[in-house]
N, C-alpha and C positions, 0 to 999 in steps of 0.2 A: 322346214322345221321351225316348233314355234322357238322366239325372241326370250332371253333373262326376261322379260317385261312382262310378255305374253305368261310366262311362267308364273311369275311372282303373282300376276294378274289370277290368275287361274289358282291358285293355292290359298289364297287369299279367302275365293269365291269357294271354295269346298270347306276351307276351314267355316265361314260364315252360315251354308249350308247347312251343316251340322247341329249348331245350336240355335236352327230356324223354331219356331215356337209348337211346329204342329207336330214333326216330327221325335221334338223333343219330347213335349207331352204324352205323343201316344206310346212312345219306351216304355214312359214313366209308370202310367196309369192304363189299368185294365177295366174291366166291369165284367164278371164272369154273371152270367144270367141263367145259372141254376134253381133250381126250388124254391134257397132261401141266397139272392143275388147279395154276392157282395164287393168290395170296391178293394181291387187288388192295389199297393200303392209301395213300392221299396220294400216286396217283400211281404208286409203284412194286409193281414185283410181286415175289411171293417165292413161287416152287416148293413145293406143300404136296404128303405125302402119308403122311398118319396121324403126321406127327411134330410136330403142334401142341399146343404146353402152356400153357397160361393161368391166369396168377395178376393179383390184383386186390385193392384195399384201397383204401376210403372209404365215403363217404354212399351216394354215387351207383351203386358197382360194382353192387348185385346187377340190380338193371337192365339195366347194362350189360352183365353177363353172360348174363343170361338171350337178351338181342339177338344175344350174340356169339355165343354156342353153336348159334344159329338157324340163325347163318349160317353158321358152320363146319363145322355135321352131324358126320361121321364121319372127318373128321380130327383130332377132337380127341382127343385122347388120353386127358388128366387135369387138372384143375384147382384150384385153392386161393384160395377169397378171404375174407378179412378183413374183415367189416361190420358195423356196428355193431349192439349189441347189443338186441335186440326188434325188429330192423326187419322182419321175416320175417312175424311178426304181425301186427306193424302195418299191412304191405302188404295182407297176408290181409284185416282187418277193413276197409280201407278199399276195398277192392275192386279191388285194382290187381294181379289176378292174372298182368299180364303183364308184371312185371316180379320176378315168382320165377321159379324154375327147375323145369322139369319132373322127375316122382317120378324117370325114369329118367337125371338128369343125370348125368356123370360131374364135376362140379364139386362140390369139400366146402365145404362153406359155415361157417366159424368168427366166431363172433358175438363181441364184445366191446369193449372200450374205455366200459364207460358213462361216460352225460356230457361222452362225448368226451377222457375221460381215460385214457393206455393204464394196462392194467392186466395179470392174467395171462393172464387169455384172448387179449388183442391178442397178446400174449408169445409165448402157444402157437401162435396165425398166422401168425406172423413166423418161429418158428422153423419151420412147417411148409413156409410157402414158400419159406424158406431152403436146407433141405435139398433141393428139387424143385430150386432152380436150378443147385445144385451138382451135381448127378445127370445136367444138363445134355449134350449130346456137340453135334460143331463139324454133323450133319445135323439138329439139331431147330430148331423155331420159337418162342421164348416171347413170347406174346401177351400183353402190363402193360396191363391197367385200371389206370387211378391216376382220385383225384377227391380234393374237397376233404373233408377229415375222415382223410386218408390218414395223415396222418402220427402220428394217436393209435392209429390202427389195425395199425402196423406197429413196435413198437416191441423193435430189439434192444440194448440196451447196450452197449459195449466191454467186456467184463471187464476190471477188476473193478467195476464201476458197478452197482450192484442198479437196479432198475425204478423201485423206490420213492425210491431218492434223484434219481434223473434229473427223475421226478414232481415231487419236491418242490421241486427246483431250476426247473423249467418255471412252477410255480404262483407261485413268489415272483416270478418273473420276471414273470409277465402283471400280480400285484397289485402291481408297481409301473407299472403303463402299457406297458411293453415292445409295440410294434408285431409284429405275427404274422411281419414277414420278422425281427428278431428272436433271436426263438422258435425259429425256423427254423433258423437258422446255429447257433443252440447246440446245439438239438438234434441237427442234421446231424454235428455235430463229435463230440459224443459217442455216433454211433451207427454198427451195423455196415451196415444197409440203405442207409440215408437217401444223399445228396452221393453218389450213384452207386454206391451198395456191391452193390446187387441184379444191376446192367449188370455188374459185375468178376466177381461168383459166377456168374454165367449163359453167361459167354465158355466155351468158344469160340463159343455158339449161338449165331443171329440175335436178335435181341432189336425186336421193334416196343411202343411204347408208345402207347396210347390216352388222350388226356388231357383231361380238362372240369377246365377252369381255374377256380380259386375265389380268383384272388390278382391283385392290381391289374399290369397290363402284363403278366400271363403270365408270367410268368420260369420256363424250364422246371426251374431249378434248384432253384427257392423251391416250386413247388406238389407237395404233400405229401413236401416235404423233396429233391424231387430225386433217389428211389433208382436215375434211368435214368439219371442227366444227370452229365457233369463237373462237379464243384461249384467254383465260381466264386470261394468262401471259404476262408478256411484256417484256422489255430488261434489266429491273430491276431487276426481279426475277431471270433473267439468270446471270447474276453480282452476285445477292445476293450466286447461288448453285458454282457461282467459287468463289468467295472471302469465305465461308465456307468450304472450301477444299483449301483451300491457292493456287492456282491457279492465281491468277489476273496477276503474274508477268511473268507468263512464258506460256505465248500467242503466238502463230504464230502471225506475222505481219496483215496477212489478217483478222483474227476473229477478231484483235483490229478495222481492218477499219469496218469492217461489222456491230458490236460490236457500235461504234462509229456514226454510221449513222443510226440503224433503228429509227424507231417510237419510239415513246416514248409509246404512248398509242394505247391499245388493238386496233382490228378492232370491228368496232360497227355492233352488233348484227344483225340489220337490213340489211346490205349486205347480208345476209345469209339466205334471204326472199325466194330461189328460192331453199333450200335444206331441205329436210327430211332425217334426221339418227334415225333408228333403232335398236336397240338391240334386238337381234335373238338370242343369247344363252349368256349363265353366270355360273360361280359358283355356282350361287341360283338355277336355274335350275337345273343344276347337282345335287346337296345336296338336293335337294325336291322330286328327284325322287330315292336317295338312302335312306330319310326317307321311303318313302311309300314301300321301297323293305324292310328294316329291322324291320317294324310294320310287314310286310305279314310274316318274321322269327320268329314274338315271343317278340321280343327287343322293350323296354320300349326306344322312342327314341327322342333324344335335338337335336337340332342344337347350335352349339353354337356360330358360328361366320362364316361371307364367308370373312371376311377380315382380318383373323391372318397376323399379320407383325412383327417385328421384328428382331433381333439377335437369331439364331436357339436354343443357350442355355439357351436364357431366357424363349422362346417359350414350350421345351423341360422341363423345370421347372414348367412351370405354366398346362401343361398337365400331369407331374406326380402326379402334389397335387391333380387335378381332378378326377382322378385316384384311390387315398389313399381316398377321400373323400367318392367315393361311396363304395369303401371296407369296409369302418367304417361304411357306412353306413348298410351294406351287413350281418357287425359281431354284429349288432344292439346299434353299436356305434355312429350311428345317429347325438344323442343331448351327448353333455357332452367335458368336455374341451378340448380332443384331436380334437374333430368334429370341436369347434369354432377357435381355435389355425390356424387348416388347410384352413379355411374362412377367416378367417385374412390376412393370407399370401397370400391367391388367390387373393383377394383384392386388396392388396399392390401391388401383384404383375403387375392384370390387369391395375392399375393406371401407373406404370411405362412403360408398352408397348404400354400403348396409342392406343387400337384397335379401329381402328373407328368403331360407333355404337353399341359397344358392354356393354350391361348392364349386367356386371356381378353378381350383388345381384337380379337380377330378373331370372338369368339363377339358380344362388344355391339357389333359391328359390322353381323352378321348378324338379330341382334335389328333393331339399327335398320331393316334392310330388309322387314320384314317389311310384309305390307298393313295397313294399320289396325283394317279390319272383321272380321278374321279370328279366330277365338278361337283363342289360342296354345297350345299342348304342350310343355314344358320334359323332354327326360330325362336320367337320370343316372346312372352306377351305384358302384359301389367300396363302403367298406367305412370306419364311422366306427369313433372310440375313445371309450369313455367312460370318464371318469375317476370309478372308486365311492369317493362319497360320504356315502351311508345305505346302509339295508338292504332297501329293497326290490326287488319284483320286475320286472321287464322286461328292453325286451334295447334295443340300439342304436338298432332301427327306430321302436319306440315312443318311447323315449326323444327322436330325430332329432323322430318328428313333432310331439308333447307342443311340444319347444323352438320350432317352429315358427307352432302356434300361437297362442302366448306371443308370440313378438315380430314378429305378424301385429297383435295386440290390441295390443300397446305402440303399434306405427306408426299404428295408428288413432288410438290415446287422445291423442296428440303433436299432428296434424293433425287439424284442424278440418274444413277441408275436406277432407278426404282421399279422394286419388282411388282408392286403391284401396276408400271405402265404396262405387265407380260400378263395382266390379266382382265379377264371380262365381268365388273361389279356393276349387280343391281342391288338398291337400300328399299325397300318400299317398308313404309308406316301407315297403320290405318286401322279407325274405328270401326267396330265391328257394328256397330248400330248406323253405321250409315252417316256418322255425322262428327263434325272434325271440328269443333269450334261455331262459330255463328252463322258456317256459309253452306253451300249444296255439298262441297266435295270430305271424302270420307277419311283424305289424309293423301300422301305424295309417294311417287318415286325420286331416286336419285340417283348420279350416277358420279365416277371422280373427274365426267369430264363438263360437267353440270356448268359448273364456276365461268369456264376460259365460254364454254359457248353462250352461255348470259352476257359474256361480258362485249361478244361482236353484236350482242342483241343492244348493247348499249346499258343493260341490267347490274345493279351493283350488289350481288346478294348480300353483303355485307350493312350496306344501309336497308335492305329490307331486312336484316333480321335487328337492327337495333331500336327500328323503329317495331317490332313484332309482327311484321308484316307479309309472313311466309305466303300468306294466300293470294295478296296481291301479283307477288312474283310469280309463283306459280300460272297465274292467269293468264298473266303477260307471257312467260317467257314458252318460246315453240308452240305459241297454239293452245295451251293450258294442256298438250298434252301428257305433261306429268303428275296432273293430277289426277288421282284415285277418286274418280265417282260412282256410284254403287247406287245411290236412290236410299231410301227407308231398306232394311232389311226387316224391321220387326222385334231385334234382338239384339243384345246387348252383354257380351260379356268381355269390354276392357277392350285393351287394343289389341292389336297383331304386328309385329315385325320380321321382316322376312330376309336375309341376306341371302347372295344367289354370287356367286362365284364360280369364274373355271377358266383354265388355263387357254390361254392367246395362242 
C-alpha cells in the first residue's frame, strides 16, 4: 500500500492536474461552428468571424495559448503574449510539447521579465500588445489570457516613470514585507495597462478575459494588476501602501509628478460595459479535486481554507495545533481540557491572521464530527509571507514546511505522553507552478520526526531556518528526499498544503 508521502505526493499531482492550462481552457471555451460560428465563453456567446485577436501575459499563458489557438483555428487573426523568459525551453526539455505553440502559429511569443522582475523585454510586450489593442475597431474580438506572474510581465510606466525606478520602487516595497495585493495597487497606480488600462485601449472592441487566479479570494482587480477590470483603488490607497512602509519621502522625482496628477477617483464601472472576465481556474478548483482524490483514498477529508496568509511562522503555528488537535482526537482525547485548551489557541490564533473567509469554529466543529477510525486529510491553499532574515536559500513552502516540523518536535518534546507519538503525520507544502522560491524544488514534506533525524545527520534545523535557509536543508538532509519536485507545471494557482494523519 502506498506511504502518507506517496499520498500527499499523489494529491498534490491531481490537485495541479486540474488547473493544467489546456484542460482548463478547453472547459472554458467552445467554438460551435454553425452557419453563423460563434465563440461560446462562461456561458455567453460572441459572433466570431476572422476577427479574433489574442493577447496574453503570465506563467501560465503560453499554455494557455497554445489550448486557445486549438480552439479558435482560423479565426484568429494575430496574437501577442508576454511569457516569461526561458519558458519555451524549459517546456521543450521537459517534455511538455503541448503546451508551445505550433511552427505555423500566428501568435508572437516575447520572452521576458526574468526572475519575475519586469524589465525591457516585459517593456517591449507591453508595448507590443499595447499597440494591437489600440489598432482595435468596435467589430473585432480580443481574447486576455491573464495568469499569475502577469503583472512583471506586462509592464508600462506613466511617463515620466522609467521601468527601473518603478522596479526599484516595487523591490523596496516587497523587502519591507509589503503583501502581493500591495504591490499591486502601487503598481496598478503607476501603470498604463494594469487597473483596467488594456480594457479602455481595446474599446470599442469586445474584450473577453481568461483568467487562472494566483491571488487569495480572486479579486479580478488584484490578479496580474487588473489590466481588464475597473480598478477598485485610486491614488489614495497607493499613498496610504507607501506612507505605511515609510516610503513617501524617498520618491523618484517622476512617481511624485505621476503620483501628483492622477484621478483622484476610480474609473466608473460602466466604461467597462464592453468586457467580460472570466475565472477558468483557482485554488478552489485545485483543492476540490484533491478532496475528491483523497475521499477515493479512504481520508476523512476538510478543506480548510484557499486563502491561508500570513507570516510563515505563524501560519506554521496554527497548522501544528491542527494537527495535535486530531491526534487528541485519535488518542480519544477528543473532549477534555487539553482538547479545549488547543481550540482556544487555534481561535486566537485564526483571529490574529485574519484569513479571509475562514470560519474557524465551524471548521473544528466539523473536525469534531469526523469518524474516529478514519485517517484524516486536512487541505489548504493561499499564499504565506516570509519575513527575510539570513541569507539563504528557499522559498515560502519549504520554509512553511521546515517551520512545521520544528514545532511538530517541540509538541512532542513538551508531552510526555504525547498523543500525537500514537500517530502517523505527513505536512507537505507546495507551489503549484512548479516552483518554491529561486531553486528547482516546488516546496517540502515534513514529518514530527523530521528534527531528531536531522539532527543524527549532524543538521540543525533551527540555524537553517534563522538563517532562511529551508532549501539548503532539505538538500542535505536524507538524500533531498523531502523535497517536493514537480518540474514547470505551466500553471499557477498559489500554493497547496496538505495534512495526512492516522492512527498508529
Amino acid at each position: 500500500s502506498m506511504s502518507l508521502h506517496e499520498h500527499a505526493l499523489s494529491l498534490f499531482r491531481s490537485a495541479v492536474g486540474t488547473v493544467r492550462p489546456a484542460p482548463m481552457l478547453k472547459r472554458a471555451v467552445k467554438l460551435q461552428r454553425d452557419r453563423f460560428p460563434q465563440l461560446v465563453v462562461g456561458g455567453r456567446a460572441f459572433p466570431v468571424k476572422r476577427n479574433l485577436y489574442l493577447v496574453g501575459f503570465g506563467k501560465a499563458v503560453l499554455g494557455m495559448a497554445a489550448a486557445a489557438e486549438e480552439v479558435l483555428g482560423d479565426h484568429l487573426v494575430r496574437g501577442i503574449i508576454s511569457v516569461p523568459l526561458g519558458i519555451q525551453d524549459s517546456l521543450q526539455q521537459a517534455g511538455m510539447q503541448e503546451m508551445l505553440l505550433k511552427p505555423h502559429t500566428k501568435i508572437q511569443i516575447i520572452e521576458g521579465a526574468k526572475n519575475n522582475l519586469p524589465d525591457s523585454e516585459a517593456l517591449k510586450g507591453a508595448v507590443a500588445i499595447q499597440e494591437l489593442a489600440e489598432g482595435l475597431t468596435a467589430g473585432d474580438l480580443l481574447l486576455v489570457l491573464i495568469s499569475g506572474g502577469g503583472s512583471a510581465l506586462l509592464p508600462a510606466p506613466i511617463p515620466p516613470i522609467l521601468l527601473k525606478e518603478k522596479e526599484k520602487l516595487t523591490k523596496m516595497l516587497a523587502s519591507r514585507g509589503a503583501a502581493i495585493q500591495e504591490l499591486n495597487i502601487v503598481r496598478k497606480t503607476l501603470s498604463l495597462l494594469k487597473g483596467g488600462g488594456l480594457a479602455r485601449l481595446a474599446y470599442p472592441a469586445q474584450v473577453v478575459s481568461l483568467i487562472l487566479s494566483d491571488v487569495i479570494g480572486d479579486p479580478l482587480d488584484i490578479i496580474a494588476s487588473g489590466p481588464t477590470v475597473a480598478s477598485s483603488h485610486n491614488v489614495q490607497d497607493c499613498l496610504q501602501v507607501l506612507a505605511k512602509y515609510n516610503l513617501l519621502l524617498s520618491l523618484p522625482k517622476s512617481v511624485e509628478t505621476v503620483l501628483s496628477s492622477s484621478p483622484i477617483k476610480p474609473t466608473a464601472p460602466e466604461e467597462y460595459s464592453h468586457v467580460c472576465n472570466i475565472i477558468i481556474g483557482s485554488n478552489t478548483l485545485a483543492l476540490d479535486e484533491a478532496k475528491h482524490e483523497a475521499e477515493g483514498l479512504g481520508y476523512a477529508t476538510l478543506i480548510l481554507s484557499t486563502a491561508i496568509c500570513g507570516e510563515v511562522g505563524r501560519v506554521a503555528t496554527l497548522y501544528c495545533q491542527l494537527i495535535q488537535l486530531v491526534c487528541l482526537g485519535f488518542a480519544g482525547l477528543g473532549e477534555g481540557p487539553l482538547s479545549d485548551e488547543v481550540r482556544g489557541n487555534l481561535l486566537q490564533l485564526a483571529t490574529e491572521l485574519d484569513i479571509p473567509g475562514l470560519n474557524l469554529a465551524e471548521f473544528l466543529r466539523a473536525l469534531r464530527g469526523l469518524q474516529p477510525e478514519r485517517p484524516v486529510c486536512i487541505l489548504a491553499g493561499g499564499e504565506t509571507t516570509v519575513q527575510l532574515q539570513g541569507t539563504g536559500k528557499g522559498g515560502r513552502n519549504q520554509e512553511l514546511a521546515l517551520r512545521v516540523g520544528l514545532g511538530l518536535h517541540r509538541a512532542q518534546a513538551m508531552e510526555t505522553s504525547s498523543p500525537s507519538g500514537r500517530c502517523e503525520i505527513v505536512f507537505l507544502s507546495g507551489g503549484t507552478d512548479g516552483q518554491d522560491g529561486p531553486t528547482e524544488a516546488a516546496g517540502a514534506f515534513c514529518s514530527p520526526e523530521l528534527v531528531d533525524e536531522a539532527l543524527q545527520e549532524g543538521l540543525d534545523v533551527e540555524a537553517f531556518l534563522s538563517n532562511n535557509d529551508s532549501y539548503t536543508f532539505f538538500r542535505q538532509f536524507q538524500g533531498g528526499r523531502h523535497l517536493l519536485v514537480t518540474g514547470l507545471t505551466g500553471t499557477n494557482v498559489m500554493d497547496i498544503q496538505t495534512i495526512l494523519i492516522k492512527a498508529t
